[in-house]
N, C-alpha and C positions, 0 to 999 in steps of 0.2 A: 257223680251220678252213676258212671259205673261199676266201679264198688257197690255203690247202694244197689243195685238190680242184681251182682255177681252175690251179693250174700242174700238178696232175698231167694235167690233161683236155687242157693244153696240148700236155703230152708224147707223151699216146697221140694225140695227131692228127701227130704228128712221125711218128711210128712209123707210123702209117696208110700214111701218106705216103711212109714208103721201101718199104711192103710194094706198091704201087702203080709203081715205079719199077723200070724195067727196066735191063737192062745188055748187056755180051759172054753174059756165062755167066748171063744170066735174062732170057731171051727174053717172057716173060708175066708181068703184074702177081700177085702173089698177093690176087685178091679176097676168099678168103675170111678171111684173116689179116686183111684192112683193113677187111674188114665188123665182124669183132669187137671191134679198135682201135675203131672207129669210134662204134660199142654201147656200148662203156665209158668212153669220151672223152663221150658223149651223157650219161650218167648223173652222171658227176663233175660235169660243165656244170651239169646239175639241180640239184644238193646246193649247188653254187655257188653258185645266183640267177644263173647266166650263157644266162638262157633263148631268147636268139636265138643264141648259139653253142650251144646244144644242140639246137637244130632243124636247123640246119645239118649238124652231126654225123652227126645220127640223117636228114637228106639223102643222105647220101653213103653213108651205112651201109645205104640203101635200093639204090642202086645197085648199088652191093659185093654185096650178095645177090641182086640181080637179075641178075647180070653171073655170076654162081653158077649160076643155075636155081632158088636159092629162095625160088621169089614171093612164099609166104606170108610169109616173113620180111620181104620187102621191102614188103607190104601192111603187116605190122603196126606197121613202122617208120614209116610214111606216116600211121598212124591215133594213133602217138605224136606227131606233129608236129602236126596238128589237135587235138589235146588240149590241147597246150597254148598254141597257136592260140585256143583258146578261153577259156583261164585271164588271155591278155594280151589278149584283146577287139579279136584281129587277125581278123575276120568275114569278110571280103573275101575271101582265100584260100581258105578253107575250101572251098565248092562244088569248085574246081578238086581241090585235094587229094583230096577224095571221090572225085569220079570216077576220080581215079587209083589210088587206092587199090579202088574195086570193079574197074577193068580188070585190076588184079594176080591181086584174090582169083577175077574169074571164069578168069582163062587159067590157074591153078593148077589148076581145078575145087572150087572152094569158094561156090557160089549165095550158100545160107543165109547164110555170113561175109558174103559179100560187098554183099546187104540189112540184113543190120543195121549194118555200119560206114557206108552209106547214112542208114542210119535214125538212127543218133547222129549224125552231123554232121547234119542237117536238126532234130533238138531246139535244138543249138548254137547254130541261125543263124533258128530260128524268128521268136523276136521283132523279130531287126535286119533280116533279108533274109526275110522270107515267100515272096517271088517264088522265089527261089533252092531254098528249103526245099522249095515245094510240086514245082520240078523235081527235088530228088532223093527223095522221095514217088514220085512216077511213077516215076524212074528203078526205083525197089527195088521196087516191085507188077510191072512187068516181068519183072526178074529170075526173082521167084519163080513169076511166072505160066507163066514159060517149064517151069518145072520141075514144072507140074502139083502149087502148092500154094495151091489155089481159099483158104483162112483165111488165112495170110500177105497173099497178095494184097490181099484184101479189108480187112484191116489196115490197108495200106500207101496202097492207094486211099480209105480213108475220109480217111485224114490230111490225104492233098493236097486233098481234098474241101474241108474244113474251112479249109485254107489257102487256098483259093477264096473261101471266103466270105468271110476273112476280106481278100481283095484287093479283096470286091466283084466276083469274076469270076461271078457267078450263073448266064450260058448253062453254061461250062465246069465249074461246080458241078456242074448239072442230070445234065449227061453223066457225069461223072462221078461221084454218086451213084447212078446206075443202072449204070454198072459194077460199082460194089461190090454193089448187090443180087444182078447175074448173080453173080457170086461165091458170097455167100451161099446163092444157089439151090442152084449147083453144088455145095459144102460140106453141103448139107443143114442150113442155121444158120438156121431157120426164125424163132425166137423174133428175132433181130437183124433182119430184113426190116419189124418193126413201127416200130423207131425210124426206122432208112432211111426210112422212108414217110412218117412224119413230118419230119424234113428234107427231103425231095424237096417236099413240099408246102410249107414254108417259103421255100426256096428261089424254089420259082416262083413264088409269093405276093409274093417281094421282087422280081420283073420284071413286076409288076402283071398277071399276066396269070390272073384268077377262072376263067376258063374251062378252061386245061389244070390247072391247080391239080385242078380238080373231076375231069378226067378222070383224073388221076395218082390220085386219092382211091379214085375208082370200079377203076382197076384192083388199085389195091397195097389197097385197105384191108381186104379177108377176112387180110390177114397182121398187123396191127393186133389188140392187142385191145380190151378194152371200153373204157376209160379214154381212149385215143388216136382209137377212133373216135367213142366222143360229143365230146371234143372239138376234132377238125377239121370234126366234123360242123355245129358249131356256130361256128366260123372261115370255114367258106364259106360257111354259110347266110348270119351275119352281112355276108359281101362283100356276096353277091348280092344282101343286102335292104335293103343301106348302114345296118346297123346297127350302130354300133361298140362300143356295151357289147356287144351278144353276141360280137363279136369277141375283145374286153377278156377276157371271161370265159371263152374257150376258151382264148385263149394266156395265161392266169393258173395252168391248170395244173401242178399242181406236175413232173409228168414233165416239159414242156418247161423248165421254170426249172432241172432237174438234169441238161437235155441238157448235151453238151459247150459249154463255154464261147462258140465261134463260133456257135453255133447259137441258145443261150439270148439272147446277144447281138441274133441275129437275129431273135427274135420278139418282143425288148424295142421295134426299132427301127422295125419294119414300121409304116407308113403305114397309119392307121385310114383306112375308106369317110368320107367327107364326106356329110352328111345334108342333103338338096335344100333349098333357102333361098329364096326371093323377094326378087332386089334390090330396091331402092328403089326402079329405075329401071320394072321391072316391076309395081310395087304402084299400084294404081288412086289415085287421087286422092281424099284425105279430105272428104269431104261433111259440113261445117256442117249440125246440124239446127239448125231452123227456132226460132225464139226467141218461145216462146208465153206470153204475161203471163197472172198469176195470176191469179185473180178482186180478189182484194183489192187487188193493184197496178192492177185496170184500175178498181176502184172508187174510187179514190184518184184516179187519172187523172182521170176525168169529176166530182170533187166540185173538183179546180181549176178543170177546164174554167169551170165553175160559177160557181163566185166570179169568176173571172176576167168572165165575162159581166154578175154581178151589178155588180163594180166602176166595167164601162164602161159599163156602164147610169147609174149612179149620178155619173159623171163630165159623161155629154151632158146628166145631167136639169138637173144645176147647174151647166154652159153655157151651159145653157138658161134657167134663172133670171137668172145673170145678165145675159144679154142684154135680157131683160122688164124686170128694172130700169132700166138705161141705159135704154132707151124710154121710159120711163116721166115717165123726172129730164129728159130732153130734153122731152120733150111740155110738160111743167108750166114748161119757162123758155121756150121760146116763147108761151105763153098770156099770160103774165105782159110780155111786151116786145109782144103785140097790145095789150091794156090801155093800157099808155102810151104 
């Protein structure tokens, strides 16, 4: 069976091919003959598993109707090739394709097409190219911004927002979350300005900067409601008073845990206050007290003393003895040698 589709797909690219080729008597290619060739040559490819000749195909098939005047076709050809650009985890391409593919859909006049074929290739390539993603994010909040659609917009710019965070681009966050709130304002999306305000404060929280955090709080937080305000309320206070359970306990909230994943992420990671410490080097010097003997150990003391006095007493007296005897034994054998 596929064999049979791989040599028909072959054929209609043969036939493309002479509809493309001129002569005496056929001055002009027939593009729209080899668009269609081309279209059904792209699909056989498919059914095949021959899916780099059928991007190829569905290449050509985009020309052919471009070379027509019919963009749209030639857009939607361009968004069949990133599709399955995506199914063979060819990533790389993609961005380019996109953009080609929104210059089709905007010089047809087609915005809207033309932000969402934007917006699905930036899903495609979110996890492998973020960088890439969060440019066709902007690209498409563009688009629709030009055509005065404040919700779209704001859609589009949250996402690249989030793709921000998720670079670690946090100044280009900042900015960009406050885009999307002007949006919001614009739109009248009142209720959505509370979460925005808690990622803006997140955000700047993550460039350690306590001080605009608070002023970003002071101005967005009447759009906030109770929930989000006791608990940023208690996120800064904890900055400002280097306390990191209260911190703990505000970004423990369950609405932050069920923000978008970049964000929950970011309040998981955020650097708690460090609570002031006394090195070692600053800590005074440990003073020994004074080693004061018991009553009983000084009574103990002075009962040696004691004896010790009585033993040397006891010692001279019976040095003393026997010195008096020696005198004594001497005296009496002198006497006895005057006699004789």
């Amino acid at each position: 069976m596929e064999n049979k589709k791989l040599n028909q797909a072959l054929d209609l690219v043969k036939q493309a091919e002479k509809y493309l080729k001129t002569s005496l008597l056929k001055w002009r290619p027939d593009y729209d003959s080899a668009a269609h060739a081309y279209s059904e040559a792209a699909t056989c490819f498919r059914n095949a598993k021959a899916y780099s000749q059928c991007q190829e195909a569905l290449q050509k098939a985009s020309q052919c109707h471009k070379q027509t005047g019919a963009l749209f076709s030639a857009a939607k050809c361009i968004d069949q090739v990133i599709a399955i650009a995506k199914d063979l985890n060819q990533f790389d391409v993609i961005p380019d394709l996109a953009h080609k593919a929104c210059n089709l859909y905007l010089e047809y006049g087609a915005p809207d097409t033309a932000a969402i074929s934007l917006d699905k290739a930036a899903k495609a390539i979110a996890n492998d190219l973020p960088e890439e993603a969060m440019k066709l994010y902007i690209r498409a909040a563009d688009v629709v911004d030009t055509e005065e659609r404040p919700r779209d917009a704001a859609e589009y710019i949250g996402k690249a927002a989030r793709s921000m965070v998720t670079l670690k681009k946090y100044e280009d966050a900042t900015k960009a979350i406050l885009k999307e709130m002007g949006h919001h304002q614009t739109a009248g999306n009142t209720p959505a300005l509370g979460r925005c305000t808690v990622a803006l404060v997140l955000v700047v929280l993550a460039q350690e900067d306590v001080i605009e955090a608070k002023k970003m709080f002071e101005q967005w937080g009447s759009t906030c409601d109770s929930e989000e305000i006791y608990s940023l309320s208690q996120i800064i206070q904890g900055y400002e008073e280097d306390d990191p359970d209260l911190v703990k306990q505000g970004l423990s909230s369950s609405f932050i845990r069920s923000m978008d994943v970049a964000y929950a992420k970011l309040a998981r990671d955020l650097s708690l206050p460090n609570v002031t410490q006394a090195t070692s080097s600053e800590k005074p010097d440990k003073v020994e007290p004074p080693i004061v003997q018991s009553p009983i150990e000084e009574d103990e003391d002075n009962e040696l003393d004691r004896l010790e006095a009585k033993m040397n007493a006891m010692r001279a007296q019976e040095e003393r003895g026997n010195e008096e005897k020696n005198y004594t034994k001497e005296d009496e054998e002198e006497e006895e040698l005057d006699l004789k």
